[in-house]
C-alpha positions, -999 to +999 in steps of 0.1 A: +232+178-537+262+172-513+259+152-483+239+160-455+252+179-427+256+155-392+243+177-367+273+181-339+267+178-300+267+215-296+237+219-316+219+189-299+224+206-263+212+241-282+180+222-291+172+207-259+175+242-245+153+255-266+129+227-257+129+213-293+123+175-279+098+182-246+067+170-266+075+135-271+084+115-237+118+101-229+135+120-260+150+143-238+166+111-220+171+098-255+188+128-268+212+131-239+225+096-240+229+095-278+253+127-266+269+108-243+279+078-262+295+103-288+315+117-261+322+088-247+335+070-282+353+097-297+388+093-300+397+121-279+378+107-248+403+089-222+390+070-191+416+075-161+424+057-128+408+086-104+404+061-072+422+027-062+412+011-031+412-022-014+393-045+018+392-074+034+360-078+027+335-085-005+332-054-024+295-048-042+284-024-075+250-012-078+241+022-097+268+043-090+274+030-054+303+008-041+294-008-014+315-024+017+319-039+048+287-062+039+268-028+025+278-014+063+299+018+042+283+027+006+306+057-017+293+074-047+315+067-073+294+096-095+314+126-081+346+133-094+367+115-070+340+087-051+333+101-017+312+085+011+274+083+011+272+068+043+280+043+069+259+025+091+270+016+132+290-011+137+273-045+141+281-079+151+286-111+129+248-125+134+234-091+123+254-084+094+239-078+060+244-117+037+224-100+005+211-069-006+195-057-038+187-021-051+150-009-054+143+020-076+113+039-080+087+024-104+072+051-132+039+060-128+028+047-095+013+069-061+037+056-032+023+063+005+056+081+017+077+107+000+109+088+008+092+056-012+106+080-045+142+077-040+162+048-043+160+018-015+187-010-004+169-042+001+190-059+026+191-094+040+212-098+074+221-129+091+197-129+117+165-133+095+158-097+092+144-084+058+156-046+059+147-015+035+173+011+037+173+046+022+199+044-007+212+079+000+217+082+038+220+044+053+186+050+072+165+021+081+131+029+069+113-007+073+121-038+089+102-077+086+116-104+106+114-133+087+112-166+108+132-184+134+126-222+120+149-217+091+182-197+081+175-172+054+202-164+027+196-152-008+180-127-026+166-122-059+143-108-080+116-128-090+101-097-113+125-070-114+122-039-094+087-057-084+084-092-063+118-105-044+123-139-034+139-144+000+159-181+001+169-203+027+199-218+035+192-258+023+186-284+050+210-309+040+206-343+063+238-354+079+250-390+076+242-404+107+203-389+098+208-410+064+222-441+085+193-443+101+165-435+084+161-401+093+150-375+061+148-341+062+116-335+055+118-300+042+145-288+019+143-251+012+120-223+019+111-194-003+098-160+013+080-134-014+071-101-012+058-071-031+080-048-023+073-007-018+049-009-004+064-044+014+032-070+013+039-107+017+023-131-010+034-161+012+065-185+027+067-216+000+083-253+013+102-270-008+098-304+003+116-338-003+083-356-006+062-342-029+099-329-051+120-355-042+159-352-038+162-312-052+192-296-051+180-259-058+149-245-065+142-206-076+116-182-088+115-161-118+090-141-134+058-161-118+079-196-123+093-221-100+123-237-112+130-269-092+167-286-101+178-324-096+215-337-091+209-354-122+202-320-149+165-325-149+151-292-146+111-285-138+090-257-144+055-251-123+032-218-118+038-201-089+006-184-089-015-218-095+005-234-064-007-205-043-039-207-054-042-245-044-019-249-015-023-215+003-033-223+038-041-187+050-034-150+035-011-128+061-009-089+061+021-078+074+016-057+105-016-080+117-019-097+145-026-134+135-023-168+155-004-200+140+000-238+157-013-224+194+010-193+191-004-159+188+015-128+174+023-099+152+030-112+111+064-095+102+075-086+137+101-109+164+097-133+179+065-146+161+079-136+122+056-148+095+045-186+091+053-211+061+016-205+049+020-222+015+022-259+022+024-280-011+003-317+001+003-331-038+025-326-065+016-292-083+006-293-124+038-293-144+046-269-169+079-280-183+102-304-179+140-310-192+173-326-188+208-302-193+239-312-180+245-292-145+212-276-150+221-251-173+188-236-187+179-203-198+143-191-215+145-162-244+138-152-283+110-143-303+089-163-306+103-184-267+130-206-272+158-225-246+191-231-243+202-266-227+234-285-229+227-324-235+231-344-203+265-358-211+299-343-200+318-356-231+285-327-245+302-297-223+305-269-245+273-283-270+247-263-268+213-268-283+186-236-290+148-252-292+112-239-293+096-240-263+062-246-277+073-277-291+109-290-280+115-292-322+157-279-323+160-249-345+175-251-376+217-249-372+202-248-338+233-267-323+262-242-320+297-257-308+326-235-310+352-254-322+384-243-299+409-258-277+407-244-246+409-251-201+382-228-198+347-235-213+329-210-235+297-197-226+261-188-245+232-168-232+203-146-245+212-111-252+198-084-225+190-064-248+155-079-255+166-082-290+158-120-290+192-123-308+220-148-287+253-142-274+280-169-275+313-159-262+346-181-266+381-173-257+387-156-289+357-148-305+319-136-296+295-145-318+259-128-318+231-150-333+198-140-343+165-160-347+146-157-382+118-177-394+127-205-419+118-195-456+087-208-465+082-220-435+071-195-405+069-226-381+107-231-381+132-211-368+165-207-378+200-195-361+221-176-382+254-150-372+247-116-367+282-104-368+311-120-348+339-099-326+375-113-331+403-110-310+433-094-323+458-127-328+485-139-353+466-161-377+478-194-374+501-188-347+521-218-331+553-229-315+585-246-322+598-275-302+633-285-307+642-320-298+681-332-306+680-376-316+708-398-306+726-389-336+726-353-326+701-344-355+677-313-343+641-318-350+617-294-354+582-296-341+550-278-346+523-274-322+490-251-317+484-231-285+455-236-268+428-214-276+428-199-243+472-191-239+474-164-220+503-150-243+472-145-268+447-120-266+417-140-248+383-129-244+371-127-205+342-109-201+307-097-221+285-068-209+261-050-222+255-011-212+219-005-222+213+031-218+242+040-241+232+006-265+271-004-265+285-039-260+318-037-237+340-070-246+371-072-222+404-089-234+435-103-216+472-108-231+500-122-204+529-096-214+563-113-196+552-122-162+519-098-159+488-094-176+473-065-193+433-057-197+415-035-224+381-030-223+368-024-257+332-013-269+310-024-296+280-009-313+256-034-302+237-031-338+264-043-362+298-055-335+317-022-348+350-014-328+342+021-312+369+027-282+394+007-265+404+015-230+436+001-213+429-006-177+464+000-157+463-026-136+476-058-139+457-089-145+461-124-130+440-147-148+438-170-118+421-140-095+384-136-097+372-104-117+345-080-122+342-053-147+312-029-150+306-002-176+282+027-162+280+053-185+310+074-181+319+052-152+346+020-157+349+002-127+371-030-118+366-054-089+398-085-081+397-106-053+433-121-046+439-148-026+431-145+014+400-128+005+415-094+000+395-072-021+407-044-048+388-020-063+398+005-092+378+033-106+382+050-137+362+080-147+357+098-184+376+129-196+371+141-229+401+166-242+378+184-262+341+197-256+334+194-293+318+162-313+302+154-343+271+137-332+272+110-354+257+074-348+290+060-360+266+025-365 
């Protein structure tokens, strides 16, 4: 028998006419991305520069949308050629929005308003109001007002697309306070909410007597993280603390009354009160030392990621079992390269439990296995690695002439990181289309030059390179984001001005073999 015929991306879209893949959920969704990264892979595909633009101020990427003036003006970038979504009134410096975060609609749930379906901006602003703002046309659909007895910055999701954390600004106490004596009692305060319907679980203080001197603390998936100027890092329940030190529950909306005041939760001037006050020190669940608190949780079975608590240990990293603190076998991984910029490790989005570690001119993905023999162990062993395109063994001459007008030659490696050398800068993952997108750096005379290259995420394969037109300082700050059919780049240059470069897919041909190609 000969080999098997690949179905082509024709017949796929014939298929799905035909309804072919209804019966089974999400195959449709399935299908039609499996088509997509065909198209957008095959050689004949290019990306092209369709918009350039610049600001003086920060500009954000979130799900199609580029967002400016503090998330005041948001532009599709889906259509052909991005094109405004909307802009919302001029405001002054004390209401603009600090932080925002995008909400989409959960599957499966019954909202109480039809607008509740379509996508929502979470926004922050800088007088302590907690916004939600339709996605599509600016409109404010709900407001909280926070407090007035601390400044609120940061968001973040404590479960994703689920609970947010709102964070304050930290009281730091000045030195004349320390001079005399004076502490600042309370440190931080974190606001969280169930959001869509918005309901408040509570205001938490983070306080310097029962936590001591903290420089940061956070939540994450039900877990406060509490860090220390000195790497120690602390884990507690955050349901347990509100269960214990909960003063009262508040409803937003209801009319409550708090120290002698009386007013509406969620609404000005009265705001919401700090209603989980911690008076002991709260069960710990975890504890560890990593130098500049570096700590991540991830794997199958759970396992962490710390860097020993000593800087000559900077680029060490150490993968151990949560359950048990035991290091994994070949669980210390050091990339052994010369280089000013550190490289950096973290657990793979893609829920694989496998480990990314990216250094200027290599990524390697690790994976987790159980220990022959042994199914207590774990081990750490490569998954494939991604080179960058070098000379092998590449170094320079330096010519120095003696006294006696003899030329000596000398040989001496470049660092790891020379930006005459292909360097690795950035790691993403696109997870609808399951691709890895690596972008690389080479200085060519006096500017640089960018690709972005992708990956099959399963074995490291090289699938497409794009060039990006651009130049590319290495001392500017960069973002690059991979949406789909969607390449966008983000530079802030020095005096905080702002560029942003779109580049859009074209494919030359509407025919393609649909073939896995991994």
């Amino acid at each position: 028998m000969g080999p098997t015929q690949k179905p082509n991306v024709c017949r796929q879209l014939s298929r799905r006419a035909l309804g072919f893949f209804s019966r089974d959920a999400g195959v449709v969704q399935r299908t039609n991305l499996g088509i997509l990264r065909v198209l957008v892979c095959q050689e004949s595909t290019k990306f092209k520069n369709v918009w350039t633009t610049h600001s003086k101020s920060p500009i954000a990427y979130e799900r199609g949308r580029i967002y400016f003036d503090n998330y005041r003006c948001c532009v599709s970038s889906v259509a052909s050629e991005p094109r405004k979504l909307y802009e919302m009134p001029k405001c002054s410096k004390s209401e603009k929005i600090e932080d925002a975060l995008l909400w989409e609609c959960p599957v499966g749930e019954i909202l109480p308003n039809p607008s509740d379906y379509k996508s929502s901006l979470i926004a922050l602003t800088a007088h302590n109001w907690l916004f939600r703002i339709s996605a599509t046309t600016g409109k404010v659909l709900e407001k909280i007002y926070l407090a007035s007895y601390c400044k609120f910055r940061y968001l973040s999701w404590d479960t994703p697309q689920e609970v947010i954390a709102v964070k304050s600004a930290q009281n730091k106490c000045s030195a004349l306070a320390r001079q005399a004596g004076i502490q600042q009692p309370i440190l931080l305060y974190l606001a969280v909410f169930h959001v869509l319907p918005f309901s408040l679980i509570g205001i938490l203080e983070i306080s310097k007597k029962i936590f001591g001197n903290v420089t940061d603390a956070t939540l994450s998936h039900g877990i406060l993280i509490v860090m220390y100027s000195s790497g120690l890092v602390r884990l507690y329940s955050f349901q347990a603390i509100i269960e214990q030190f909960m003063q009262q529950k508040l409803d937003l909306g209801c009319a409550c009354r708090w120290g002698g005041t009386a007013g509406t939760v969620g609404e000005a001037p009265f705001g919401i009160p700090c209603n989980i006050k911690i008076t002991d020190s709260p069960p710990l669940l975890f504890e560890v030392s990593s130098l500049e608190n570096a700590f991540q949780i991830g794997g199958h079975p759970w396992h962490y990621i710390i860097t020993p608590n000593k800087k000559k240990q900077k680029g060490v990293f150490h993968i151990c079992a949560l359950k048990d603190n035991s290091l994994a076998k070949n669980g210390i991984q050091e990339m052994e390269c010369c280089s000013l910029e550190s490289d950096w490790i973290y657990f793979h989005p893609d829920a694989s439990g496998r480990i990314i570690h990216v250094g200027p001119n290599q990524v390697k993905v690790l994976k987790l296995n159980e220990v022959e023999n042994n199914s207590a162990q774990h081990q750490i062993s490569e998954d494939f690695v991604i080179l960058a395109n070098r000379e092998k063994n590449k170094n320079e001459n330096l010519l120095t002439v003696t006294a006696s007008g003899r030329v000596v030659k000398k040989k001496f490696n470049l660092l790891d990181d020379d930006p005459e050398q292909e360097t690795f800068k950035i790691v993403d993952y696109e997870d609808e289309l399951d691709l890895l997108s690596v972008v690389a750096v080479t200085q060519i005379d006096a500017e640089g030059k960018a690709h972005l290259d992708f990956h099959c995420n399963e074995y490291g394969t090289l699938l497409k390179s794009i060039p990006l037109e651009e130049s590319w300082d290495v001392t500017y700050s960069h973002e690059v984001y991979f949406d789909r059919d969607l390449v966008l780049h983000i530079e802030q240059k020095p005096s905080r001005v702002f560029s942003c470069y779109v580049y859009q897919m074209f494919a030359d041909k509407c025919q393609a073999n649909y073939d896995q190609q991994c």
